[in-house]
C-alpha positions in Angstrom: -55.8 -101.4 -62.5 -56.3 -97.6 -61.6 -53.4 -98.0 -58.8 -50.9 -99.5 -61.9 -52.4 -96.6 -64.2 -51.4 -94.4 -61.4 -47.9 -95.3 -60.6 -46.8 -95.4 -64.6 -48.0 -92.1 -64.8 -46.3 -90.7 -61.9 -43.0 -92.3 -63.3 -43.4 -91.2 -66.0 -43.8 -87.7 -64.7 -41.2 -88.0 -62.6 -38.6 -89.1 -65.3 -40.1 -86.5 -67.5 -39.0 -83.8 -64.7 -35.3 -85.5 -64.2 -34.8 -85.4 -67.7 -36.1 -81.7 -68.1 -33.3 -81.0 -65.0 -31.0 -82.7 -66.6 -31.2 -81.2 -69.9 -31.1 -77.7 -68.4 -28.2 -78.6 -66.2 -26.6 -80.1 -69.6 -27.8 -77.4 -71.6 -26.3 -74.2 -69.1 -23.1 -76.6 -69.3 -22.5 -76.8 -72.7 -23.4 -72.9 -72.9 -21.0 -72.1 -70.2 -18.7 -73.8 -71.9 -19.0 -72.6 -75.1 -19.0 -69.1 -74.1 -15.8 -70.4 -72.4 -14.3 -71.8 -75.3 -15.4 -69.0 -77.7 -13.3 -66.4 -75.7 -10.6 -68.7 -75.2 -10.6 -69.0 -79.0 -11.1 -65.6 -80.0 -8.1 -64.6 -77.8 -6.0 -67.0 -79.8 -6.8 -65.6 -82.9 -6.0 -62.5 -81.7 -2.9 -63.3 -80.0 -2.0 -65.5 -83.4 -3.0 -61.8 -85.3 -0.7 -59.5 -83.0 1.8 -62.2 -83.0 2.0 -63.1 -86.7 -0.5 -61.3 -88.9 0.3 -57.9 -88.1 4.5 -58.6 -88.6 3.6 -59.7 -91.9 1.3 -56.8 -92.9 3.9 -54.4 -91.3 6.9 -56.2 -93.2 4.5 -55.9 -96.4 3.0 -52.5 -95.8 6.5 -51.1 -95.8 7.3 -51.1 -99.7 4.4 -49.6 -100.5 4.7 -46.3 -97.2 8.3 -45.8 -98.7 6.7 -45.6 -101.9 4.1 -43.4 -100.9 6.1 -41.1 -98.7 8.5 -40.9 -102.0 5.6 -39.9 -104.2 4.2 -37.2 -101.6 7.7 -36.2 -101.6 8.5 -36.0 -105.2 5.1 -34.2 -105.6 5.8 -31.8 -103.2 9.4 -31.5 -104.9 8.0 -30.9 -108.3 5.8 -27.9 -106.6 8.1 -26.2 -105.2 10.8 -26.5 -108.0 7.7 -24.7 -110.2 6.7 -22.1 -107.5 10.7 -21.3 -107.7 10.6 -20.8 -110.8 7.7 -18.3 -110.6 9.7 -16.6 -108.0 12.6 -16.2 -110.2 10.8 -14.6 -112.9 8.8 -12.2 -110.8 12.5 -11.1 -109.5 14.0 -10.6 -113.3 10.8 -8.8 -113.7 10.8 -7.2 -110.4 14.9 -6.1 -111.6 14.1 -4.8 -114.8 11.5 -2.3 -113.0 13.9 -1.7 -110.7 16.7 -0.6 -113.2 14.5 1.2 -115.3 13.1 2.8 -112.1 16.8 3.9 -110.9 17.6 4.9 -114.8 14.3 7.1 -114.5 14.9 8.9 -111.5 18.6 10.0 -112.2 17.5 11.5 -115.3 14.9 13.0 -114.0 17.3 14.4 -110.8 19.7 15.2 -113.5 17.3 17.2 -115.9 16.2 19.3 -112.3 19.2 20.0 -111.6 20.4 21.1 -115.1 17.3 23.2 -115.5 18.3 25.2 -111.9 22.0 25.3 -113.6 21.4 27.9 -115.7 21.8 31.4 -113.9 20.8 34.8 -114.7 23.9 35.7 -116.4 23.4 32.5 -119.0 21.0 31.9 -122.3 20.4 28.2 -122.4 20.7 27.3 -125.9 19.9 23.8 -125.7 19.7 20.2 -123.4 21.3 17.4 -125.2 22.2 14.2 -124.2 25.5 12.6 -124.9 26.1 9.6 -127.9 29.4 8.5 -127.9 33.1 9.7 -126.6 36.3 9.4 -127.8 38.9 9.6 -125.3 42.7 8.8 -126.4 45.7 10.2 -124.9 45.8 13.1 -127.0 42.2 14.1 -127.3 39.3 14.0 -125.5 36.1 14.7 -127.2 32.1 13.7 -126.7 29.4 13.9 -129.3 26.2 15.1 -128.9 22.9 14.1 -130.1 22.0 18.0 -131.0 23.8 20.2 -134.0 23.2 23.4 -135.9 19.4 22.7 -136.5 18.8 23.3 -132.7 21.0 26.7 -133.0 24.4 25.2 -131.5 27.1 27.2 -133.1 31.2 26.8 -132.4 32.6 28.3 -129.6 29.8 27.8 -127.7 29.9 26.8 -123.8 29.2 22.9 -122.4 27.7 22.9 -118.9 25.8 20.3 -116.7 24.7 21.0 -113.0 28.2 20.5 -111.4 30.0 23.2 -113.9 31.9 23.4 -117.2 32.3 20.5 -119.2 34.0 22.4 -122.3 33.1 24.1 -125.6 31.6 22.8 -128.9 34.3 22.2 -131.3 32.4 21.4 -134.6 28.5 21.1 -135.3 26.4 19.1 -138.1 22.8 19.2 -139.0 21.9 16.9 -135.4 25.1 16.5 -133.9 27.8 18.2 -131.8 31.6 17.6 -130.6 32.3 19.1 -127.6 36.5 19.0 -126.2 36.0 18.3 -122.5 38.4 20.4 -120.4 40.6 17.3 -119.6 41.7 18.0 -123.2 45.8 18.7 -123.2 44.6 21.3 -126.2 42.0 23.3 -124.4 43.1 26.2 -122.3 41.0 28.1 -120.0 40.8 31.3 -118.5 40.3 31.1 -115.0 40.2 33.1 -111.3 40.2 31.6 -107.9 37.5 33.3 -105.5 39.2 34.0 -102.7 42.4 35.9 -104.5 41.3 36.1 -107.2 44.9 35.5 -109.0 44.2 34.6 -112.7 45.7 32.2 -114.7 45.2 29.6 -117.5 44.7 25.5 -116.9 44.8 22.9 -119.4 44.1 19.1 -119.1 46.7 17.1 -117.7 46.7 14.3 -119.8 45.5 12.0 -117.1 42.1 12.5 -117.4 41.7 13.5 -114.1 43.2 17.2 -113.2 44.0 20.5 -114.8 46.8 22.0 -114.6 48.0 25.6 -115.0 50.0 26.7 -117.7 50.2 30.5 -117.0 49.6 32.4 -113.3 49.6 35.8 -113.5 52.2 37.7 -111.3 52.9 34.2 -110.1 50.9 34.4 -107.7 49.5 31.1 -106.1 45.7 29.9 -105.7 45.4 28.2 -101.5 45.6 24.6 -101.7 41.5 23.9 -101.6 40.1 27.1 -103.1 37.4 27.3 -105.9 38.5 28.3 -109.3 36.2 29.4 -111.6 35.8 30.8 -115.7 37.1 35.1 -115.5 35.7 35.6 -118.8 38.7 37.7 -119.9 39.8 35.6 -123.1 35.6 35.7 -123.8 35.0 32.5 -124.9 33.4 31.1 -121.8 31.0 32.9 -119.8 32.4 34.4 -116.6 31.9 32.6 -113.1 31.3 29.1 -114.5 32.6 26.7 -111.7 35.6 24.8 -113.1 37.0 23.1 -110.0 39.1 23.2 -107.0 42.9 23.8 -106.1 44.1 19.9 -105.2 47.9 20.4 -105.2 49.9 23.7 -105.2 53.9 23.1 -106.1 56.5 25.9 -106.6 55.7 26.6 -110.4 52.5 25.5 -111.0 49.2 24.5 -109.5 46.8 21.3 -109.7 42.9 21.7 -109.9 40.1 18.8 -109.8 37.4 19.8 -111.8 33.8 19.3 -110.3 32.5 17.7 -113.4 32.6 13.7 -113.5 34.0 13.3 -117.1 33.3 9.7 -117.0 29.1 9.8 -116.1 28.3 12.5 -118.3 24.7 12.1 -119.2 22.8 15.3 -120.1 25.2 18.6 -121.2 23.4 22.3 -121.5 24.6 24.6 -124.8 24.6 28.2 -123.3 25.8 31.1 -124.3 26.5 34.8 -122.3 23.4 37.4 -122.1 
């Protein structure tokens, strides 16, 4: 009975331990497998992703980058049209200082050099600036912003710092006309400074030269020499500069004066010591 007992038991046992092998045999299998399968799996998806998937997302991403690159770019667009605008009106501002910068310093080189104008031999009656012209063919005349109240009188001489301009012609209370020596009815009295040979100039009619209507002894001036105010028919001051000889012809001579007639800014009123 205990030999039976014995013999169940160790088949029992024995089937127990196959089965145990088995199962861990089976087990490792499946696990193998599995872990097998999982990878083989996983790489489809993956393939199926890079394949598929991604083609899709790419086809649908699209719209939407175009979008967005148009937005950034539109944005970006929108900025700098606005800092060009900024720019634009810091250079109409940065002009306007500019011009007024330029307009300030030639008056101010203009007022120097009308204050060192005015020699020993001259009283400076007064600095005014010019208002208007009025230039025609027959006439040619500039009003002044200065008149009897600041002492100008008639008669009296119109310089600036590159010579004689002309004489005042009329005065009221705060204004003056001066006739500019371009004038066909001004005549001057004049010498050269080499030869001294006098004679008189008047205006052309041109605008642009004097020429003489009297030389005394008939002598000529050399083509290029100064000519300047004698003082003999005393009503300018002696040795204003006038201009210089341009042309010299048998009967007559040509002289362009040193005064710009047509940037006339700031004119001196001066009279003789």
């Amino acid at each position: 009975m205990a030999l039976k007992f014995r013999i169940k038991v160790f088949q029992i046992s024995t089937y127990i331990k196959n089965f145990t092998i088995v199962s861990v045999v089976t087990l490792s299998f499946l696990l193998v497998f599995f872990s097998k399968s999982d990878l083989f799996i996983i790489n489809g998806i993956k393939n199926i992703s890079s394949s598929v998937i991604v083609p899709i997302t790419r086809v649908i991403s699209a719209p939407l980058n175009v979008f967005s690159n148009f937005v950034e770019e539109y944005n970006q667009f929108r900025s700098l049209k606005f800092e060009n605008k900024i720019l634009q009106e810091e250079i109409i501002r940065l002009k306007k200082w500019q011009t007024l910068a330029i307009q300030n310093s030639r008056e101010n080189r203009v007022l120097k050099k009308l204050l060192n104008a005015t020699d020993n031999n001259l009283t400076l009656v007064k600095t005014a600036s010019l208002v208007n012209r009025n230039d025609t063919i027959y006439s040619k005349l500039i009003n002044l912003n200065a008149g009897y109240e600041d002492k100008i009188k008639k008669n009296m001489s119109a310089i600036n710092e590159r010579g004689l301009i002309g004489k005042v012609i009329d005065t009221s209370a705060k204004n003056s006309r001066v006739i500019l020596l371009t004038d066909p009815n001004l005549s001057i009295s004049v010498k050269s400074i080499s030869d001294e040979i006098f004679s008189l100039l008047t205006g052309n009619g041109d605008g642009k030269y004097l020429v003489s209507s009297f030389v005394k002894e008939n002598k000529m001036p050399r083509l290029g020499d100064i000519v300047v105010t004698s003082g003999t028919a005393q009503i300018f001051p002696v040795d204003l500069l006038v201009g210089k000889v341009a042309r010299v012809e048998k009967n007559r001579f040509f002289v362009l004066p040193f005064v710009d007639f047509e940037n006339i800014d700031y004119v001196q009123i001066v009279i003789s010591k």
